[in-house]
N, C-alpha and C positions, 0 to 999 in steps of 0.2 A: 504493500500500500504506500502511496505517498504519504512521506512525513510531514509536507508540508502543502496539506487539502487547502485550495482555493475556497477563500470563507465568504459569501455574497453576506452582507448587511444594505437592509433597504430602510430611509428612511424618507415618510410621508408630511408634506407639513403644508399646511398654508396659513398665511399670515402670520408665520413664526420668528419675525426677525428678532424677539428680544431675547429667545430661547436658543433657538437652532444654533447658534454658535459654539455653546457647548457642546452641542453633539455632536459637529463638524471637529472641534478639537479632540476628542476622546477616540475621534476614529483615528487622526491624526499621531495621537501618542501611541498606539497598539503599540507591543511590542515586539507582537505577529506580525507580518511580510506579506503575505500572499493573502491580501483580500481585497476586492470589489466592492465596489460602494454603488449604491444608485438612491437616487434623490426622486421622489415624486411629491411633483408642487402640483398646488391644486390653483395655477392660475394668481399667487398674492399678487397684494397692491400695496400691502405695507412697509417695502424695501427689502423683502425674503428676496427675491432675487437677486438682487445686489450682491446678495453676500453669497449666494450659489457659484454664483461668478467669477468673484472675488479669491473662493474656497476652489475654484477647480484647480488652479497652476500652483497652489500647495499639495492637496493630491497627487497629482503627476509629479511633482516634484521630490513625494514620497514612496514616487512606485506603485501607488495605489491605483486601479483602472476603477473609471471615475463616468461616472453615465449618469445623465440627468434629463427629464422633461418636464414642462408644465403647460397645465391644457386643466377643465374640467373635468370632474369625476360627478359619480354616482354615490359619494361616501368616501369616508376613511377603508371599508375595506375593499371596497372599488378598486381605491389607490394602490393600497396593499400588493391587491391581485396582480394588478401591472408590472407592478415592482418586482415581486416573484419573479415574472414572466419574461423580464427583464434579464436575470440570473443568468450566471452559467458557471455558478462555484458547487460545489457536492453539496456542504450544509450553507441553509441561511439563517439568518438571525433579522429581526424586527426591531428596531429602537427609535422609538417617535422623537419629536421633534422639542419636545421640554423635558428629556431624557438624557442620560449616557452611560457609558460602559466606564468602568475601572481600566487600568491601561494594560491590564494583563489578562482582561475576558479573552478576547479572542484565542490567545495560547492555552488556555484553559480549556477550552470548547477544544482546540485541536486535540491535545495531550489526550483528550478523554477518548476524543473518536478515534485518533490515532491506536490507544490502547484496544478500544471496542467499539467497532463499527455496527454492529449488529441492533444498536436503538434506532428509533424512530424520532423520539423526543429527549434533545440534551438541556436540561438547565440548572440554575442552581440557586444563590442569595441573591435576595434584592435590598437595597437599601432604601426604606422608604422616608420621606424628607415630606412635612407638615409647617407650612409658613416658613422654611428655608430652614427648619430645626430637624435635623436627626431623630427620627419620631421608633423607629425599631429597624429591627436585622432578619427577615423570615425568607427561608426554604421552606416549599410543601409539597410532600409526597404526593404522586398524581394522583394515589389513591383517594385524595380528599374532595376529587372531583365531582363525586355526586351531588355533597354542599358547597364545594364554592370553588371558583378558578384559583390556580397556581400562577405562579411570577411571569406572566410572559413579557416581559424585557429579558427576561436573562431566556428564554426558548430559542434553541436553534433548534429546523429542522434539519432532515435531510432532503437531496434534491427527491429522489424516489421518494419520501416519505409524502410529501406535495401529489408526484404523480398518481402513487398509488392509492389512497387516498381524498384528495381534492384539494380545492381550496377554500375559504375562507367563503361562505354564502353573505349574499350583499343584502339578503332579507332580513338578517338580524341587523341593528342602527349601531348596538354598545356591545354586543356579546357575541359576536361573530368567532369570535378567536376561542373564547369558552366553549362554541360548539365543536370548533373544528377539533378542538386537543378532548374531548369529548366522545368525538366521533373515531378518534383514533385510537382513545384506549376499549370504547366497544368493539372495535377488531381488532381487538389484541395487539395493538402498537404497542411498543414495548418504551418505557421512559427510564433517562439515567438520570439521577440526582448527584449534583455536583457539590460538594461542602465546600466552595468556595465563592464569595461576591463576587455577580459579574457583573451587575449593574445599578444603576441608581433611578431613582424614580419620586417624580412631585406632587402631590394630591394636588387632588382641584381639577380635574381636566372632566371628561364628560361622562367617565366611568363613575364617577360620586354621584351623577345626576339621580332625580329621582325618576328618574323614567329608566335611566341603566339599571338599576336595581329590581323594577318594576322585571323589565325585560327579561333578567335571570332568573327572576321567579319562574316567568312562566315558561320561560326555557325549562326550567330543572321539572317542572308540572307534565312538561309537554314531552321531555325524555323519561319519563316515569321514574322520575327519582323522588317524586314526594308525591304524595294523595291528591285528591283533588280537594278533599275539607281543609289541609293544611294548607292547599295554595291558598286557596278564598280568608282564611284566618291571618295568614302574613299578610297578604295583599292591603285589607284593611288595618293591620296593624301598621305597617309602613305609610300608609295615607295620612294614617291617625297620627304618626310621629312626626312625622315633616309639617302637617299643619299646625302641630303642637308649637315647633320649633319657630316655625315663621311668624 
């Protein structure tokens, strides 16, 4: 096997200029060699291209092959999908655009496939960050999937694991990604959990919404992972929280 797999990260953004920067640097620092980057913009107008621009003759200048478009989508996992499709490294990895990796994810993610190619799903720590505060440090076994998604900033696929499998359905708005890593341990995808941080990650973005939450309810109702009396019981328990809160 090559020691050193061509590692695709895509990342999706629009109107991300205050954020994206970081994550253009984090790809920058790897201390991995051999990876592909691709950028899907969803058309900004806030100076996100600018700095797409600006970040390409750094990439190249680090060896990195370096692919970018912007145009209209149908959704963030619209984006996604393109981005995938984009690819042509063995595993990829996802890191949105108010996100980043540690400088040593990528070596990480190789060392692991390198050792054992045989997963589907590689990921490990996330670092989650609450008003720019260090808020906790969590890895979760895929098993816990029937209640609730695992860290996907730090998920690489593999390129088959996409084909064999599919991609990300654009019917889900916030849970697309909880379906797909869903759909792949119901056919026995196989997941590797890494005990090391690969990435970092900011609340606040659209996954807190109360309609992303709404949505994994009835996701998790809709793959028969809870009753139908306990969906209808959270459902308005969660209505009842958020208006409490407001």
């Amino acid at each position: 096997m090559n020691q050193q797999p061509l590692i695709s990260v895509v990342t999706v953004c629009y109107n991300s200029k205050s954020t994206i920067e970081n994550t253009f640097v984090s790809i920058l620092n790897q201390t991995y060699s051999n990876i592909e980057y691709i950028v899907i913009d969803g058309e900004s107008n806030d100076g996100t291209l600018d700095l797409i621009k600006a970040y390409e003759a750094k990439f190249i200048e680090r060896n990195i092959s370096f692919k970018w478009m912007s145009e209209p989508d149908k959704g963030i996992y619209d984006a996604m999908n393109k981005g995938i499709k984009m690819t042509t490294g063995e595993i990829i990895g996802i890191i949105n655009s108010d996100d980043y990796y540690e400088n040593d994810a990528l070596q990480i993610i190789a060392n692991s496939y390198v050792d054992n190619n045989s997963y589907d799903v590689y990921h490990g720590l996330l670092k989650f960050y609450n008003s720019g505060n260090l808020s906790m440090i969590r890895g979760t076994d895929s098993s816990i999937l029937p209640k609730h998604m695992i860290e996907h900033p730090t998920c690489f696929l593999k390129r088959t694991t996409y084909e064999k499998y599919g991609y990300f359905n654009c019917k889900y708005k916030y849970v697309a990604d909880y379906e797909l890593l869903c759909r792949i341990q119901k056919n026995k995808g196989k997941f590797k959990l890494i005990d090391e941080v690969i990435a970092n990650f900011y609340d606040g973005g659209a996954g807190d919404s109360l309609e992303s939450v709404i949505e994994a309810l009835k996701f998790r109702y809709e793959y028969g992972f809870i009753k139908k009396y306990f969906y209808v019981i959270s459902y308005w328990k969660i209505k009842l929280s958020r208006m409490i809160k407001s």
